[in-house]
VORO-10103 format. One line per field, with one value per residue (C-alpha): residue number from 1; z, y, x. Coordinates in steps of 0.1 Angstrom, whole numbers, always signed. Layout:
k <- (NUM  ...)
zz <- (Z  ...)
yy <- (Y  ...)
xx <- (X  ...)
! end
This chain:
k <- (1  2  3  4  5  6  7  8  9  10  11  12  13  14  15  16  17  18  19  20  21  22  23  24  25  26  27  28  29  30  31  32  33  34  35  36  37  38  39  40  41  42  43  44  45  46  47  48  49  50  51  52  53  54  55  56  57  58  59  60  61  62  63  64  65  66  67  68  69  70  71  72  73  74  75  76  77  78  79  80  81  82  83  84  85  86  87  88  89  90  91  92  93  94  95  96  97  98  99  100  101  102  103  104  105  106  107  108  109  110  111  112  113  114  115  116  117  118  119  120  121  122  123  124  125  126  127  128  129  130  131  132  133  134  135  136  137  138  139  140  141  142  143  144  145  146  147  148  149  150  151  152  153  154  155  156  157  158  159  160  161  162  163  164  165  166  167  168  169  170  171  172  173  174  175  176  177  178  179  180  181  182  183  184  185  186  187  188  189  190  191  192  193  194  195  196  197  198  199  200  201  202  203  204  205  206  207  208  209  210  211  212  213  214  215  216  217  218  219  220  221  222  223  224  225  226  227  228  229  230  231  232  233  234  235  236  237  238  239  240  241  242  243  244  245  246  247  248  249  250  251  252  253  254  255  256  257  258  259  260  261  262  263  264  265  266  267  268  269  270  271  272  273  274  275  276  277  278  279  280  281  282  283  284  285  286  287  288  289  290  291  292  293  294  295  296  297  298  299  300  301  302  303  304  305  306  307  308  309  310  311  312  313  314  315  316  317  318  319  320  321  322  323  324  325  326  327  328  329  330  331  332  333  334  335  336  337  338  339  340  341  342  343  344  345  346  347  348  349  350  351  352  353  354  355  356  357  358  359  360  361  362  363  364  365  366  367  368  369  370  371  372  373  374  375  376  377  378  379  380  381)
zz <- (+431  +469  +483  +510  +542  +570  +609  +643  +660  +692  +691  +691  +657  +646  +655  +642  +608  +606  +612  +584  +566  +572  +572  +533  +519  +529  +500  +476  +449  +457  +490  +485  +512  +537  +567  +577  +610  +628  +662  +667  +669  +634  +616  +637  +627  +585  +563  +555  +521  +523  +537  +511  +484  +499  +507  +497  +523  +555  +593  +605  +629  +620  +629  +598  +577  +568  +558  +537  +516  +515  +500  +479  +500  +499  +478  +482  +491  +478  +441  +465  +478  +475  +494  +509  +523  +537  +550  +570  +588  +598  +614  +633  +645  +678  +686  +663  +643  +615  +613  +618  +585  +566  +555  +528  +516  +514  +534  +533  +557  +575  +615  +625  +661  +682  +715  +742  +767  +798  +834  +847  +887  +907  +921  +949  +957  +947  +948  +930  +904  +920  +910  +898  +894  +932  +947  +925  +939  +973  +964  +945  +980  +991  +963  +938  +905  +870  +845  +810  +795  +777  +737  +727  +758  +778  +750  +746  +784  +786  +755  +771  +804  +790  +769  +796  +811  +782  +762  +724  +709  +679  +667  +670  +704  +704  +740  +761  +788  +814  +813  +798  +832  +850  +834  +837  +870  +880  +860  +880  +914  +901  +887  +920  +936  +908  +912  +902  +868  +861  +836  +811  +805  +774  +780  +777  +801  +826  +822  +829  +861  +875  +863  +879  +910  +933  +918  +903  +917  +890  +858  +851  +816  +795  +761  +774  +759  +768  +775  +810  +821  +816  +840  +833  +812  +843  +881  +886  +865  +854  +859  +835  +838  +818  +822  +846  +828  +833  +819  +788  +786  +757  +763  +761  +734  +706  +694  +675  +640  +607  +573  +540  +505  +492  +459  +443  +454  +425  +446  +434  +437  +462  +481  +486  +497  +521  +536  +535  +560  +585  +595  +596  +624  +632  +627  +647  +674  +673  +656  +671  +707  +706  +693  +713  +693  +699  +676  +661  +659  +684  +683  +697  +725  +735  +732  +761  +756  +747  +778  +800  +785  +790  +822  +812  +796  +765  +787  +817  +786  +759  +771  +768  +735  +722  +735  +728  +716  +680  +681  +649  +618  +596  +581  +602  +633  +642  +648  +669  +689  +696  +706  +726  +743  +752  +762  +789  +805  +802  +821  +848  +857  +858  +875  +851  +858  +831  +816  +807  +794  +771  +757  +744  +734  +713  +699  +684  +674  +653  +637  +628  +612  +585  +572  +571  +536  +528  +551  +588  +611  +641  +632  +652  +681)
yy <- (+629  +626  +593  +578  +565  +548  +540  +539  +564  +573  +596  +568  +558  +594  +622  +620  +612  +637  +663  +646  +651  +686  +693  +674  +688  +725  +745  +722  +725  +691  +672  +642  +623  +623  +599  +585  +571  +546  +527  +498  +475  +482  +465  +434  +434  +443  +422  +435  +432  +453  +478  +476  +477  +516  +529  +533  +532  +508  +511  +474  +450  +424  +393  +399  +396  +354  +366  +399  +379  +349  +376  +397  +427  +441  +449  +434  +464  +446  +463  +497  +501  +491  +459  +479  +501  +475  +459  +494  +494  +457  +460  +496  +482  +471  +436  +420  +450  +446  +407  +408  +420  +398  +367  +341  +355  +394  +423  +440  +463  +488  +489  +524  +519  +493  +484  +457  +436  +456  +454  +487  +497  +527  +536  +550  +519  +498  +509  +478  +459  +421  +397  +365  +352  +343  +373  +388  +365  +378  +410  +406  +396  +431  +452  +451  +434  +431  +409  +422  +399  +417  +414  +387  +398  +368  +348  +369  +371  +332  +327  +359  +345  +306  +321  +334  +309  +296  +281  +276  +291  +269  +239  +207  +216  +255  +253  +228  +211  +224  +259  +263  +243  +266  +300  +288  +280  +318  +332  +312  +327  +365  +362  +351  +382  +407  +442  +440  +443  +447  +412  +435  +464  +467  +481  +514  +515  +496  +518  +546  +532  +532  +563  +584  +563  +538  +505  +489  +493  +467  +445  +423  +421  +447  +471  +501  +534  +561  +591  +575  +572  +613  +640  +657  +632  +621  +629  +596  +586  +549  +536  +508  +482  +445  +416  +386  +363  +336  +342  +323  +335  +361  +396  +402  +397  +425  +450  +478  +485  +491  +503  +489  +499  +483  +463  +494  +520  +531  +550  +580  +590  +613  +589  +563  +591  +606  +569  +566  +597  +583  +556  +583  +589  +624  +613  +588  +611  +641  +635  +601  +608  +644  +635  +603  +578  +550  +543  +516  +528  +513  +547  +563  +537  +550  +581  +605  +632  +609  +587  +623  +637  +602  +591  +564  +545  +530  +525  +508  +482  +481  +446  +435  +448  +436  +399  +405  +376  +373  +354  +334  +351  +324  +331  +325  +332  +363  +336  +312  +344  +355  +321  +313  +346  +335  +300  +315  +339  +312  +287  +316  +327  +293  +274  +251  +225  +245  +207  +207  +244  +237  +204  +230  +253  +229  +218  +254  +261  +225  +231  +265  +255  +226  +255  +279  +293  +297  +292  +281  +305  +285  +253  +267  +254)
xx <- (-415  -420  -412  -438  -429  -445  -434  -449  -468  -444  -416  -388  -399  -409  -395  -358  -374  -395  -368  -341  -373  -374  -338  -338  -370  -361  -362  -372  -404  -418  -407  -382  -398  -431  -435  -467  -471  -496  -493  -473  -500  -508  -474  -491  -529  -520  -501  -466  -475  -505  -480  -452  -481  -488  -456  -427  -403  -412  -399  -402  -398  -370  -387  -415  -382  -392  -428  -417  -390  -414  -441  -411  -419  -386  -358  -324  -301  -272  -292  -293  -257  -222  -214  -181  -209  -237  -201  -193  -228  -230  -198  -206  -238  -244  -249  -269  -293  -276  -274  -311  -323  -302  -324  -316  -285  -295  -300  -334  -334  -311  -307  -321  -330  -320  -341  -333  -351  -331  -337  -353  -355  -362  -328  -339  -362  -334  -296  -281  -292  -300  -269  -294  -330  -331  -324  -346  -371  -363  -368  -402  -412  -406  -413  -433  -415  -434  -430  -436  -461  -484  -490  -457  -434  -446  -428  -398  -393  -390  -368  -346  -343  -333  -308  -293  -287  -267  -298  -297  -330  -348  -340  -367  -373  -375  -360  -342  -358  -340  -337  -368  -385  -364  -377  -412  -407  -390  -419  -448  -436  -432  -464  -479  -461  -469  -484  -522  -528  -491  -495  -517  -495  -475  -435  -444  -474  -450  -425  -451  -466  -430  -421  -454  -463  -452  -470  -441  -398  -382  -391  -365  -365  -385  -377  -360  -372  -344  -365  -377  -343  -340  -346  -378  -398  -419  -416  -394  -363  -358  -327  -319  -289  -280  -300  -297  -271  -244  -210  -217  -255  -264  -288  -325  -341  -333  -356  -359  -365  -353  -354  -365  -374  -404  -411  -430  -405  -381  -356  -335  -297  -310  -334  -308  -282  -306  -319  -276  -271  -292  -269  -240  -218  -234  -271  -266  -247  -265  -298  -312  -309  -316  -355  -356  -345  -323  -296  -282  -245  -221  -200  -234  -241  -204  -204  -199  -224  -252  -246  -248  -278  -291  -291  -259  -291  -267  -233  -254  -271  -244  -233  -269  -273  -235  -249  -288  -305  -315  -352  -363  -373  -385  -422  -449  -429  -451  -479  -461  -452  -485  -501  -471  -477  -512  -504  -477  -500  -527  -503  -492  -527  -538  -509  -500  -472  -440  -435  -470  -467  -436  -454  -476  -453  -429  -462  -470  -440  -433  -469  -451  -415  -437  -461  -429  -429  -388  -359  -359  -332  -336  -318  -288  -309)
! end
């Protein structure tokens, strides 16, 4: 039988599948496995279990872990794989992929490409990363710094910049008062600086408009996507580097995606040893970066030759990613995010006082934690 996956529609997500796809299904009668693709924005608009109900195999986001165990999307991988095994990956993953798909005492998904909010410049606009949130200020004065707001990043950006700063995120109070005024503040006054338009634009289109022109020379915090920090991708390279942090203060907010096996898969030997491979040393080496994705092995985010062909993109963000922050995963989170989202950009464009705008948010995001079906992740807060 052939096995059905789906991922996302850019070649991070798809092209080092589709060539372990190849590379397994050569020579065989039937194909062992087929992956389907379709744009990010679609694992946000369809249920996830609409999705497990037509696939097979899933590439997901780790934050729609509360509402896919809530809705028994997912089966357990400790039924899948040795627990010596599951043990071996968690520990060669970096940061916190791993720990991210592991919801109410099982693991549900594996960590197959691992994405960070990152600071990215123009180098030669910018020769050195700038040291803290006021010289970045400075600078935004200068040049022209984006923030990336667009879809949930307005959200993400906030809880990115108050952990570092040492903040716990969740809890009662989803952020504490201080460092959350103090974000909200640093993002009203980039905002009022920003590049026209700049607040609309997704990571990718960011990372595009400061890759081809001139309209944008830093974003503090956004999801780094390798292939821009390569030579030949566009006519400017994109140098990326750690975020803004204080010595206690953890990373961007993580990213990436990973693995799962839905409830109507019934995987083979062969499926589970081929799904296995993917998190192996040389798949993860060679494979990943060479079609453009972004592993989730520590040993790859060190390795020489990746970091040459790469512009240095892992070893100039691997302490970022080692300290990324892990945002809530509890069901109904995807909501909060979204509305939060809106709220921000709402208070931005319109000037709102920040204790005003984190009234509203703590407002959302209790509403959110009583519906939650399951768990809460965030009482670490």
């Amino acid at each position: 039988m052939t096995f059905i996956g789906l991922t996302w529609d850019h070649p991070r997500g798809y092209n080092a599948l589709a060539e372990t796809a190849r590379r397994i299904n050569q020579g065989r009668a039937e194909p062992l496995i087929q992956w389907n693709k379709q744009p990010l924005e679609g694992f946000e608009s369809a249920p996830i279990a609409e999705l497990a109900d037509r696939n097979d195999l899933l590439v997901m986001d780790h934050p729609h872990i509360g509402e896919a165990v809530a809705e028994g999307c997912f089966l357990p991988l400790e039924e899948l794989y040795p627990p010596s095994l599951l043990e071996a990956w968690r520990r060669d993953s970096i940061g916190p992929s791993a720990a991210s798909y592991r919801w109410d005492g099982g693991t549900w998904a594996l960590p197959l490409d691992v994405a960070t909010q990152v600071m990215a410049r123009r180098a030669d606009r910018i020769a050195a990363p700038p040291a803290d949130w006021d010289d970045l200020i400075e600078l935004a004065a200068r040049l022209p710094v984006a923030q990336s707001l667009a879809g949930p990043h307005a959200v993400l950006s906030l809880m990115s910049m108050a952990a570092g700063a040492g903040a716990a995120v969740g809890g009662e109070n989803f952020l504490p008062q201080a460092e959350a005024t103090t974000a909200l503040e640093t993002m009203q006054r980039l905002y009022a600086l920003r590049p026209a338009g700049s607040e609309q634009l997704n990571p990718i289109a960011l990372l595009e408009a400061m890759a081809r022109s001139e309209d944008i020379a830093l974003i503090p915090l956004v999801f780094g996507y390798v292939t821009y920090a390569a030579r030949g991708h566009a006519p400017r390279i994109v140098t990326f580097s750690d975020t803004i942090r204080a010595p206690r203060g953890q990373g961007g907010v993580i990213g990436g995606t990973g693995i799962a096996f839905s409830r109507r898969c019934r995987p083979t030997p062969e499926l589970l040893s081929h799904i296995a491979s993917l998190l192996s040393a040389s798949t993860q080496i060679e494979t990943f970066p060479a079609f453009g994705g972004q592993p989730s092995a520590r040993s790859a985010w060190q390795d020489a030759g990746v970091n040459r062909n790469w512009g240095d993109f892992y070893r100039n963000t691997l302490a970022t990613a080692e300290t990324a922050l892990l945002r809530p995963r509890f069901d109904g989170y995807i909501a909060f995010q979204t509305a939060a989202a809106a709220r921000i950009r709402m208070a931005l464009d319109e000037r709102d006082d920040p204790e005003t705008t984190l009234v509203a948010l703590r407002t959302l995001w209790r509403r959110t934690r009583r519906e939650a079906r399951g768990q809460l992740d965030d009482v670490r807060g």
